[in-house]
C-alpha positions in Angstrom: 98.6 67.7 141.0 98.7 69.8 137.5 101.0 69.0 135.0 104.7 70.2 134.9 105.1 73.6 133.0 106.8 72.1 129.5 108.7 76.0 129.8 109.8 78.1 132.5 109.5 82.0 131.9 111.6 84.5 133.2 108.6 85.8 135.5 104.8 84.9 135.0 102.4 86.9 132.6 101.4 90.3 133.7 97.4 89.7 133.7 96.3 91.9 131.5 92.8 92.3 132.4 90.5 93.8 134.9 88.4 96.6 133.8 85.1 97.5 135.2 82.2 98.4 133.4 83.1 102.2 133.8 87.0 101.6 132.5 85.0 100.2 129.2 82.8 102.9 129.4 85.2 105.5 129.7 87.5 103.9 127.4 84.2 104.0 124.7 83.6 107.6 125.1 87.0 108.8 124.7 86.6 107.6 121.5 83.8 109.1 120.4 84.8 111.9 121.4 87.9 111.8 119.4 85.9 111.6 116.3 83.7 114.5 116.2 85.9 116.9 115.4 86.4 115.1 112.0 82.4 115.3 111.4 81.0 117.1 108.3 78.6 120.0 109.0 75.7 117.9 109.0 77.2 115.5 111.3 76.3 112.5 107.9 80.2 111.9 107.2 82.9 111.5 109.7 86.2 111.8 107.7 89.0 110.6 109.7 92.6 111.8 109.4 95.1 110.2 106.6 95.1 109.2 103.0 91.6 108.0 101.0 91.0 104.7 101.6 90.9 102.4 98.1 86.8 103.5 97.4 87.2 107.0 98.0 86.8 109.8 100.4 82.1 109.5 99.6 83.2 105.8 101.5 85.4 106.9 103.7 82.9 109.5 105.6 80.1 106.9 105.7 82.4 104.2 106.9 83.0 106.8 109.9 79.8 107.4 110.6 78.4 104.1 110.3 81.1 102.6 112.9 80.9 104.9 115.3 77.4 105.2 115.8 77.3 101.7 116.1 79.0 102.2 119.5 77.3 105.2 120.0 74.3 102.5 119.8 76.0 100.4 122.2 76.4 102.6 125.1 73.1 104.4 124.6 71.5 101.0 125.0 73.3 99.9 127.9 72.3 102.9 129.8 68.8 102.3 129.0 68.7 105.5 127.5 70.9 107.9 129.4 73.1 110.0 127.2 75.5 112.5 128.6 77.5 112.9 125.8 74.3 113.5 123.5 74.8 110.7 121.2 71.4 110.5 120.4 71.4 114.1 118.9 74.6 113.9 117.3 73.8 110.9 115.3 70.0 111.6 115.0 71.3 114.9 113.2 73.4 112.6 111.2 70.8 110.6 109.8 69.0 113.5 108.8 71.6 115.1 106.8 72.8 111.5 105.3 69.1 110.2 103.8 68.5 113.7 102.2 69.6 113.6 98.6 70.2 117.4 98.7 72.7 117.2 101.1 76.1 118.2 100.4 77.5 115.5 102.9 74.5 112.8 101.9 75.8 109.5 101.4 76.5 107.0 99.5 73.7 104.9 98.2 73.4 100.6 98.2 73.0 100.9 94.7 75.9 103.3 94.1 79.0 101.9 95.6 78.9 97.9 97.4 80.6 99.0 100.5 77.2 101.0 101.4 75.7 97.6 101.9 78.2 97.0 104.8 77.4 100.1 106.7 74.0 99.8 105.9 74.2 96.7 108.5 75.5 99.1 111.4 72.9 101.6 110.6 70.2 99.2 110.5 71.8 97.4 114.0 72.3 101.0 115.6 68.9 102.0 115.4 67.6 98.8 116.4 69.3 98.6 119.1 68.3 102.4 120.1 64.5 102.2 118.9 62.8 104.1 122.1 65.8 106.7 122.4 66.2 107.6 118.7 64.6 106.1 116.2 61.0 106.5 117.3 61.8 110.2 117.9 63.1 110.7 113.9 60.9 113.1 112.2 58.6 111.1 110.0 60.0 112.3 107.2 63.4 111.4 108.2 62.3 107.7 109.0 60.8 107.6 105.4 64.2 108.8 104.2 66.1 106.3 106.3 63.7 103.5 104.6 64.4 105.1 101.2 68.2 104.9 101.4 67.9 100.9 103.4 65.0 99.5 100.5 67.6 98.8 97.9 69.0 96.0 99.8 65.5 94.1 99.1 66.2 91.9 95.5 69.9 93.0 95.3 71.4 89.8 93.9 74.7 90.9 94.2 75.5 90.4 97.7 78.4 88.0 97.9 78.0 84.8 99.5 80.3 85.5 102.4 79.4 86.9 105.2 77.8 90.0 103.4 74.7 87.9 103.9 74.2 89.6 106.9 74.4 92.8 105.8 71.4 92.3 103.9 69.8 90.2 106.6 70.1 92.5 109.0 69.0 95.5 107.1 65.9 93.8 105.2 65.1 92.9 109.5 64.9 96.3 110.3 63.2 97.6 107.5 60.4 94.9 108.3 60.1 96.1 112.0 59.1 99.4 110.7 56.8 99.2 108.1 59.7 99.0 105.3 60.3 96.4 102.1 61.5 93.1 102.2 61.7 90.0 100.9 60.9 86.3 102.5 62.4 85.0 99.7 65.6 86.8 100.3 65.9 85.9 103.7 65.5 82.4 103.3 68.2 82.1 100.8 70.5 84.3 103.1 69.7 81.9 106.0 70.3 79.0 103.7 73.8 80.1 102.2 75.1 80.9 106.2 74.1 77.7 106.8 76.2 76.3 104.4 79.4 78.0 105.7 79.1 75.5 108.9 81.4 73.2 109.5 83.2 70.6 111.8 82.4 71.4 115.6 80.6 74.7 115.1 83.8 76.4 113.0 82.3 78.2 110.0 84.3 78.9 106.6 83.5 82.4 105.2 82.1 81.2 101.6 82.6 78.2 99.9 87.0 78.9 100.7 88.9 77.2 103.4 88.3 80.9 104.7 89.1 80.7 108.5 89.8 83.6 110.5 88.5 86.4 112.6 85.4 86.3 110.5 84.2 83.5 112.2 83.5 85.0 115.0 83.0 89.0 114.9 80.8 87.8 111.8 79.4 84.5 111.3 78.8 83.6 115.4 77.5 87.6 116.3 75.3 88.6 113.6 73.3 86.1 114.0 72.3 85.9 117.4 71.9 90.2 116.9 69.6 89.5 114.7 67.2 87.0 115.7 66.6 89.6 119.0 65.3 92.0 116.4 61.7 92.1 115.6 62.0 92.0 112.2 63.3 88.5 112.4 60.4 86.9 113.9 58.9 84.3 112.4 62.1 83.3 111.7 64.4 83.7 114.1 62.5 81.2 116.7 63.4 77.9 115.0 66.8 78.6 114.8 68.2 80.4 118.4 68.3 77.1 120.1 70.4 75.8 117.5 72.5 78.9 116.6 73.1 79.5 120.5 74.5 75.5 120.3 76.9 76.5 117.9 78.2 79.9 119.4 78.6 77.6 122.8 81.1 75.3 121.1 82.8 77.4 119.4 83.8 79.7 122.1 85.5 76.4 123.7 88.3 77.1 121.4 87.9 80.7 121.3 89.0 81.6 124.3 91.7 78.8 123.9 93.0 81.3 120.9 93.6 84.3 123.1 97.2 84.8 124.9 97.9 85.4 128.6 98.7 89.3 127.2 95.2 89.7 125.5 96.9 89.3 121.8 94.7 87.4 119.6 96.0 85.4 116.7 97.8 87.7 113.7 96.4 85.5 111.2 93.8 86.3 108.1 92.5 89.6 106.9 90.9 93.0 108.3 93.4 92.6 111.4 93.0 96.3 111.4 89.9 95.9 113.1 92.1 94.7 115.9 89.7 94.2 118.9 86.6 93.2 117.1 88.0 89.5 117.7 86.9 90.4 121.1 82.6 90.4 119.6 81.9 86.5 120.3 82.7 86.7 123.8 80.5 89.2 124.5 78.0 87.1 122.1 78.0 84.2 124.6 77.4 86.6 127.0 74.5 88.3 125.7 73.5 84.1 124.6 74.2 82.9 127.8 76.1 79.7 126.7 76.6 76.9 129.0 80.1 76.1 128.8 82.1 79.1 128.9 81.5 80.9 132.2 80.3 84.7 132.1 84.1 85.3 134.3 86.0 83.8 131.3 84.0 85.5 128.5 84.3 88.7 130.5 88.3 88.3 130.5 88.7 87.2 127.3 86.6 90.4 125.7 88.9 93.0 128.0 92.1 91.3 127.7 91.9 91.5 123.9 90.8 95.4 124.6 93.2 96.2 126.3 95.7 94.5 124.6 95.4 97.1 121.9 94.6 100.4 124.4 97.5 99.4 126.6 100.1 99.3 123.3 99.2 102.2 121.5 96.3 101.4 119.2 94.5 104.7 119.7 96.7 107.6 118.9 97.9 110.9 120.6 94.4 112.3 119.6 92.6 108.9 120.6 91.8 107.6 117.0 92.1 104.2 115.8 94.5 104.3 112.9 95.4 102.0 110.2 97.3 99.2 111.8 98.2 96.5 114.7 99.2 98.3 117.7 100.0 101.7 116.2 99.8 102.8 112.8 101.1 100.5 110.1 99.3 101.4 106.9 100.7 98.2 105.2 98.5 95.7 107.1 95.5 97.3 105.0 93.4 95.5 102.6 92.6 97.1 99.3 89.0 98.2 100.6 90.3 99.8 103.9 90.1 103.3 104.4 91.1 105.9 107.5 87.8 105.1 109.0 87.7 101.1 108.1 89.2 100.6 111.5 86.4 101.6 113.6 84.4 98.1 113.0 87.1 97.3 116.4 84.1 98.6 118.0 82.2 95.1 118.0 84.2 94.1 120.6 83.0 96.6 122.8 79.3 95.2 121.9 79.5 94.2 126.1 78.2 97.9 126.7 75.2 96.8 125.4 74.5 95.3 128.3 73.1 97.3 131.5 75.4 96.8 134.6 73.0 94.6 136.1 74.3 92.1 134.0 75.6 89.1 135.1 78.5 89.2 132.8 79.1 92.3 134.9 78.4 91.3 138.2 80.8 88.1 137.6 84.3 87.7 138.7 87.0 87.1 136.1 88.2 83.8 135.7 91.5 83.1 134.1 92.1 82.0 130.7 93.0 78.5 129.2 96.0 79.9 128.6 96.6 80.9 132.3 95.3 77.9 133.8 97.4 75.3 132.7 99.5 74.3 129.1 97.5 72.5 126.4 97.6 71.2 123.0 94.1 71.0 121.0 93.1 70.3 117.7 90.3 72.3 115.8 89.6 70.5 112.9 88.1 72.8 110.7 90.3 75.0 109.7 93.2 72.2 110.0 94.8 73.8 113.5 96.6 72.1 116.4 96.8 74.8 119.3 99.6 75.2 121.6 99.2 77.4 124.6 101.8 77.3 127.6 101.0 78.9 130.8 104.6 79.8 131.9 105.2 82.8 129.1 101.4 82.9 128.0 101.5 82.5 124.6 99.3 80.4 122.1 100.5 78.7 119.2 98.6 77.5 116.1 99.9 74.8 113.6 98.5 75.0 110.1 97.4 72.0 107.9 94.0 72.8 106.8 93.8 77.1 106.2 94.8 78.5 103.0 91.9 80.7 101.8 91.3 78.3 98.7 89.7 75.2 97.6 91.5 72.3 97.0 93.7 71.8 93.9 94.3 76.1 93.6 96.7 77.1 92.1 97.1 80.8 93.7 99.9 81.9 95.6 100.0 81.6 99.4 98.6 84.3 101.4 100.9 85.0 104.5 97.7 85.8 106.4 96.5 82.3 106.0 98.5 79.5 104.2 101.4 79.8 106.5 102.5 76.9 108.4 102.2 78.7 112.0 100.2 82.0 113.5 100.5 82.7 117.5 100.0 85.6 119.9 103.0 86.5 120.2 104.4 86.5 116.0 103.3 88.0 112.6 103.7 86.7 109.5 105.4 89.0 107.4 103.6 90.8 105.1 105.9 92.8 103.1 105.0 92.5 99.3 108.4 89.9 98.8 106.9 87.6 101.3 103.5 87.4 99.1 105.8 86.6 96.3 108.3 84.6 98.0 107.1 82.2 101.1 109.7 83.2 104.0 108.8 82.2 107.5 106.7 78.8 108.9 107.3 78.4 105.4 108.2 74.6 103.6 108.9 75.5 100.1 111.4 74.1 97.2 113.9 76.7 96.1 114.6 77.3 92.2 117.7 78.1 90.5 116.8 82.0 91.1 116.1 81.6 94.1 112.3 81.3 94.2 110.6 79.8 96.7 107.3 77.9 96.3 103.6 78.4 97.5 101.2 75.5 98.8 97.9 76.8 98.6 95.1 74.2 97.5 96.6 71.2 99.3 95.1 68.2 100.5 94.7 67.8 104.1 95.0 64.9 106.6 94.3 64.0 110.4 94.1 67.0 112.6 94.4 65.3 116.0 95.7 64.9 119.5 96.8 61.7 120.7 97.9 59.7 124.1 101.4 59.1 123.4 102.3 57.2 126.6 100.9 59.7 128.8 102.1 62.2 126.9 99.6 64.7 125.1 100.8 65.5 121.6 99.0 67.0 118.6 99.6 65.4 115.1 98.8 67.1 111.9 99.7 66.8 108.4 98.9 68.2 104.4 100.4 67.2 101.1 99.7 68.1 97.7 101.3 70.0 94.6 103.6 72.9 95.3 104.3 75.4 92.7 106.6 78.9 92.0 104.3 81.8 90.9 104.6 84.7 88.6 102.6 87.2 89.9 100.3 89.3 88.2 101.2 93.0 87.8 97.5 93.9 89.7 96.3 92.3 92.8 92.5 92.4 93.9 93.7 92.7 97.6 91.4 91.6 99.2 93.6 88.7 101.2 93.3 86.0 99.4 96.6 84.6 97.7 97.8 86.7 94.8 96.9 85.5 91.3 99.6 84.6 88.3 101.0 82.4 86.5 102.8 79.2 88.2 105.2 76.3 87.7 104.7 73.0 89.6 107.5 72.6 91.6 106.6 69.1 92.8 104.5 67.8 95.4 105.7 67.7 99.5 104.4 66.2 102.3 104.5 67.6 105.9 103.6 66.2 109.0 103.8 67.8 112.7 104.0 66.8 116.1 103.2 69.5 118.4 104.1 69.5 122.5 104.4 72.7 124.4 106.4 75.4 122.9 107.7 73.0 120.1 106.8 71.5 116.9 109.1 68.5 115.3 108.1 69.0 111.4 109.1 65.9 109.1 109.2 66.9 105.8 109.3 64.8 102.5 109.4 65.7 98.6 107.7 63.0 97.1 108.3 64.3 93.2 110.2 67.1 91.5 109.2 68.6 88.1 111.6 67.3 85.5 111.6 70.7 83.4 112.7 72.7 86.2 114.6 70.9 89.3 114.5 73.0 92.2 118.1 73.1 93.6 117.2 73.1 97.2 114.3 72.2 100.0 114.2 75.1 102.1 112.4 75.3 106.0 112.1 78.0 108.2 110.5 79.0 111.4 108.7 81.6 113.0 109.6 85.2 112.7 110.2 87.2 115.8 109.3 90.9 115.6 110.7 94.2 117.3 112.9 97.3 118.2 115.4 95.4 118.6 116.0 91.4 117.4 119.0 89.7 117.5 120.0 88.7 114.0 123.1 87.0 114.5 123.7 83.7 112.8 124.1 81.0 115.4 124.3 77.0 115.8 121.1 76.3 115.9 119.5 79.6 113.9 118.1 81.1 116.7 116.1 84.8 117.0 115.2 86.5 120.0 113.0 89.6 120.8 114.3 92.9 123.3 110.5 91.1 124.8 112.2 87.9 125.7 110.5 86.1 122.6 113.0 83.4 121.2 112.6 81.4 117.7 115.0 78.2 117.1 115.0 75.9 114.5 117.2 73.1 115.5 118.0 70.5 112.5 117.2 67.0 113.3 117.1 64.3 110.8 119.2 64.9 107.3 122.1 67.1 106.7 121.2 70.4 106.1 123.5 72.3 103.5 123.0 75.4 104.7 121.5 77.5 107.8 120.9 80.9 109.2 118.8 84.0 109.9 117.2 86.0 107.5 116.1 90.0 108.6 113.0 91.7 107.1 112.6 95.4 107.5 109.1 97.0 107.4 107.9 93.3 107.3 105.6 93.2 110.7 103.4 95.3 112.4 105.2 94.0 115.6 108.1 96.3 115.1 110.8 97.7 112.4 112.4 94.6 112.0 111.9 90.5 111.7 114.0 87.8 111.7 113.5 84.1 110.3 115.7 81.1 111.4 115.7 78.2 108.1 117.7 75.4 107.3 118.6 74.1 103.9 118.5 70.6 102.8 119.3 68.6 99.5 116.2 67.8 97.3 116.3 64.1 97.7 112.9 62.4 96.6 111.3 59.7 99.2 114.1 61.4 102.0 112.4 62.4 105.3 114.2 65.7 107.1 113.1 66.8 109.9 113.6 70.1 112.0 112.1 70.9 115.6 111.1 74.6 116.0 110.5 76.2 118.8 108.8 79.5 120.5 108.9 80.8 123.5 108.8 83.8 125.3 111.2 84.0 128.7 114.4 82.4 130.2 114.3 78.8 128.4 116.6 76.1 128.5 116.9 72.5 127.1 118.1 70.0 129.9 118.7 67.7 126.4 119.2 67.8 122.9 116.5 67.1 121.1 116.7 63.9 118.8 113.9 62.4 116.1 114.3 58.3 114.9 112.3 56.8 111.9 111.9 53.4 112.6 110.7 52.0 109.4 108.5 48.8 109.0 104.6 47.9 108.1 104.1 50.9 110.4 106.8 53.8 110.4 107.2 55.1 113.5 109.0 58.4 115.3 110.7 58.3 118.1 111.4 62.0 119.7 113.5 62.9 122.9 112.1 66.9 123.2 114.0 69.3 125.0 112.6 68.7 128.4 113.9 65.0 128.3 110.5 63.8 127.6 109.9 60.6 124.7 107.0 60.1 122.7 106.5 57.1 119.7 104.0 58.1 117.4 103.2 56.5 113.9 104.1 58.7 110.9 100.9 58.2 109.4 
């Protein structure tokens, strides 16, 4: 018989899937549609509504292009061709007018502005992937243009060694397959440097960074199986699919493990303004054919996360994509997004690419982890122990090992990845005090002015999930230096935690235990700086987001959502010297307003407090309160009673 639900919800998740092929379709066209209107004469620069992204309105209009036509590319291709909406002209006209240096609405060049190099990649990918339909009918002098304004991507050392390796992978690719430049040499050091981004069970870090997020799979999982099927990769593309198509196959065993019962992917690290591109791997395993994910389950995991967005409001009245989450919330932009920055969404819609002969087509949806049953794994590479919980369909990820640094940093935290939890159903917030200040799934040491530390660059230990007696429970922990930051007046932007000057605070230990809809977080200071005490150890929990959230202090802090979704933190080892819910205002792109239940302790060095935090979503009760015991000896071990009445005895180290 399947395990008893840890949490019963008020009602079971509305299954949020279900489209056919034609509701994608449809759903695709509409929004190319929406964007013509915004098109220059010419048809090269498609200049969406609102203010100038951070590299200008030259960027702005190729990033709008670029984008679109890359699902332009998509649905041409599917249909094998077949183009009702003329695509293939409008584009084709496009190109024309973009490669011509004369042009008034030409575009930016590789070698005038970086972010060229980016679109370059979905111009290059486009007309690959529309060769017999548009590119082979190009006027030859337009083709020679197109090489022109593609060739300076051939030498360019000054790709970063990210995922922008692509970009000039793909691009040199395409340029080989028709006659173009390129370089061996550059493609074997492009292979050579994604290759070093692998790590532990087919994760991937995004440079040398513990840079794990979204990336890892709209990125560093689907360009490259999109390239090795272009021609310009043979030769080397051959020794590397079986391998690559390995990798994409176990990853995808926890991707679809990070997608809630309501299609939300995790709000955690940057570009979330590209909002459904999360859904691109899905539709890479797909298009791969991987083993262990069924085509039903990739298939509902790639609409769920569409229509996630569609169904709350993430196209507009006039069916654009703004800056934002679920509507418009400019704040959630990084210093390189502009109005049309949110089209690269359309990677998740790569599916369309396939005919409708496909089997990933002609399959039935399956449900998700996350519908199937509750769980509790542990991804190792970014340092995560996942939580989902059938009964309210939300998934939960613990954070020891993600902080978009290296070890030893001394950077501020960045809310989008150095926080202590990210789920499916929360935000971090993301006001400019909270990139300053650490105040939810936060751990930080409070000074006399009230400044709260940052933990970025600590040391991590065992991500892992253990028997505990029958009981499945994830345990996870991270230690290191923590420190207050003075900020520097300018920011690059770009994600990454802000730069400044900083104080060492002392150094803190954490360790979790994660069951269900719970976490028990122990919590020790092992060492306080003696030039500046902190006056107080400060924890808090996850914020909930909405119209409408109940702020009210209570006993425990406790949050809840008009959605149903409820945050607790329940003190339960140390006296706490103070408690209570703090509200954020224009914090979350989940809604106006956020609120944060924390607990205050005394800085005590060598003292372990602990606190169990909670989220749920739906009716919940707790049949008992929950207790934690240390019992100390060669071993230290804790003893937990969780809310459901369950025990566990786990060893603290």
């Amino acid at each position: 018989m399947p395990p008893e639900p840890l949490l019963r919800a008020a009602a079971p998740p509305t299954p949020v899937a279900g489209w056919t092929r034609e509701d994608w379709a449809g759903t695709a066209d509409a929004m190319l549609r929406a964007v013509r209107p915004f098109a220059s004469p010419g048809h090269a620069r498609i200049t969406l509504p609102g203010p100038a992204g951070g590299y200008g309105t030259d960027v702005d209009g190729l990033e709008g292009f670029a984008r679109t036509f890359l699902l332009a590319a998509f649905r041409i291709a599917g249909e094998r061709g077949a183009d009702q909406g003329n695509l293939a002209e409008f584009y084709a006209e496009g190109i024309a007018a973009g490669t011509d240096p004369s042009s008034p609405d030409r575009w930016v060049r590789l070698d005038e502005h970086p972010q060229a190099k980016v679109e370059a990649a979905s111009l290059a990918l486009a007309l690959d992937l529309t060769r017999p339909w548009l590119w082979d009918r190009l006027d030859p002098a337009v083709q020679e243009r197109v090489v022109a304004y593609l060739a300076p991507a051939v030498g360019d050392p000054t790709y970063p060694r990210i995922n922008w390796v692509w970009f000039r992978l793909v691009v040199q690719a395409f340029l080989r397959s028709v006659g173009g430049p390129w370089s061996p040499e550059d493609v074997a050091e492009d292979l050579a440097t994604h290759d070093g981004f692998l790590r532990e069970d087919a994760w991937m870090a995004d440079g040398h960074e513990r840079a794990f997020d979204h990336y890892v799979g709209w990125a560093l999982h689907v360009y490259p199986l999109l390239w090795s099927r272009m021609p310009g990769a043979a030769g080397f593309a051959e020794a590397r699919r079986e391998r690559d198509t390995a990798l994409l196959d176990r990853f995808l065993i926890d991707a679809v493990s990070l997608v809630g019962a309501d299609g939300s992917p995790l709000v955690q690290g940057r570009s979330l303004t590209y909002r459904f591109a999360a859904a691109a791997p899905f539709w890479a395993g797909a298009l791969a054919e991987v083993p262990s994910t069924p085509p039903g389950v990739l298939r509902r995991a790639a609409t769920s996360v569409v229509r996630h967005f569609v169904d709350r409001g993430a196209l507009d009245e006039h069916g654009l994509l703004s800056l934002g989450w679920h509507g418009r919330w400019p704040r959630i932009a990084q210093a390189y997004s502009g109005p049309g920055s949110p089209y690269w969404a359309v990677k998740g819609m790569l599916g369309l690419a396939l005919p409708a002969d496909h089997p990933v087509w002609l399959a039935e949806e399956l449900p998700l982890p996350v519908e199937r049953g509750d769980y509790v794994r542990a991804i190792k590479a970014p340092g995560w122990l996942v939580s989902g919980t059938v009964a309210d369909g939300v998934v939960r990820v613990v954070n020891h090992g993600t902080d978009h640094a290296v070890p030893g940093d001394t950077r501020g935290d960045s809310p989008l990845y150095a926080r202590f939890g990210y789920s499916t159903a929360t935000s971090p917030l993301l006001d400019r005090d909270s990139w300053t200040d650490p105040h939810d799934q936060a751990v930080v040491l409070v000074d006399a002015e009230g400044r709260t530390s940052h933990r970025s660059g600590m040391a991590v230990g065992a991500i892992e999930v253990i028997d505990a007696h029958g009981l499945v429970v994830g345990v996870g922990s991270s230690s290191g230096v923590v420190r207050w930051l003075e900020p520097d007046q300018a920011q690059q932007g770009h994600g990454s935690g802000w730069s400044g000057r900083h104080h060492d605070a002392g150094t803190v230990t954490v360790r979790s235990f994660v069951r269900g809809p719970w976490e028990v977080r122990l919590v020790r200071v092992d060492a306080v700086a003696e030039d500046r005490p902190p006056v107080a150890l400060r924890l808090s929990g996850w914020a909930v987001t909405g119209g409408a959230v109940d702020t009210r202090s209570t006993e425990p802090p406790c949050v809840q959502g008009a959605d149903g979704t409820r945050s607790t933190l329940t003190v339960l080892l140390g006296q706490a010297t103070d408690s209570g819910v703090s509200a954020h205002e224009d914090a979350s792109p989940l809604g106006p307003v956020a609120a944060v239940p924390w607990a205050q302790f005394p800085v005590v060095p060598g003292e372990w407090f602990a606190v169990l935090l909670d989220l749920a979503r739906g009716a919940g009760s707790r049949p008992v309160e929950p207790e934690v015991r240390l019992d100390p000896g060669p071993t230290t071990w804790v003893t937990t009673r969780w809310p459901d009445g369950a025990r566990t005895r786990v060893a603290l180290s």
